[in-house]
C-alpha positions, -999 to +999 in steps of 0.1 A: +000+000+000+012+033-011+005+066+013+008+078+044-008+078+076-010+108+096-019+104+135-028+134+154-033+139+192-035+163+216-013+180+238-017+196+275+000+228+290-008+217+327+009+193+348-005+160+361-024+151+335-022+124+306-043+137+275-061+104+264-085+111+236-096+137+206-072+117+179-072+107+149-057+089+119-055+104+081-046+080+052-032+099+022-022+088-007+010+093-031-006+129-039-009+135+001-047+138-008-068+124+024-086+088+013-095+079+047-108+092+081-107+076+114-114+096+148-106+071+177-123+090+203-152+109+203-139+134+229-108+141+252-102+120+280-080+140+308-066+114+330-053+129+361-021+113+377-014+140+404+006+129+432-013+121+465+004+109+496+001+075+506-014+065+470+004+052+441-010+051+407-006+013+391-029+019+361-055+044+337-084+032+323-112+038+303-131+023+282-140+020+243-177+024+223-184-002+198-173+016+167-140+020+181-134-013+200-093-016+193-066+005+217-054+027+190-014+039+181-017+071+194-031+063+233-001+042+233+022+071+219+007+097+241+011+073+274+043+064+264+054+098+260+037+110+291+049+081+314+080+094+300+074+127+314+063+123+344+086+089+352+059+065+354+055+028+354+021+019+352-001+003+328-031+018+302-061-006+305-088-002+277-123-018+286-137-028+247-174-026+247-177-048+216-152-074+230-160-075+266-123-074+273-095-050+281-067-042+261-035-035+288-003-024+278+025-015+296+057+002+284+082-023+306+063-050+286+061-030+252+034-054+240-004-056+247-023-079+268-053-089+263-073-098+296-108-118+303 
């Protein structure tokens, strides 16, 4: 297949928070003319990883409609470049609706589990 894909995802000025959501995918082709559309999640998705005291943070989650059942590239880019950021190891579950399962990956594992 000839083209390109073109993810985009958000970004977030304030601290604490891993911006899961509002991204999408753009297939061009040879002429960079768009031929295909995908938006992974219908809206943003702030999840907040503030420090408390006495807590630790082991994992995010949320959870997928039916149209969009699949963890997509970019969650995993934007948590890995956010559990970069703020030094966490933790995991990103993804409940699937239309699978009844959830998607976890980790970035000490660099792979995706797939859980009953």
């Amino acid at each position: 297949e000839d083209g390109w894909r073109l993810y985009l995802m958000p970004g977030y000025s304030g601290d604490y928070i891993i911006p899961i959501g509002n991204d999408y995918m753009i297939e061009l082709n040879e002429d960079l003319l768009p031929t295909r559309f995908i938006k992974y999640h219908t809206r943003l998705l702030p999840q907040t990883i503030e420090p408390q005291e006495g807590k630790e943070i082991e994992s995010l989650m949320h959870s997928h409609i039916k149209t969009s059942p699949l963890i997509s590239p970019v969650e995993i880019c934007i948590f890995r470049e956010y559990t970069a950021v703020y030094n966490l190891d933790i995991s990103l579950h993804v409940y699937s609706t239309y699978y009844g399962v959830i998607f976890m990956y980790n970035d000490s594992l660099d792979r995706i589990l797939i859980l009953n």
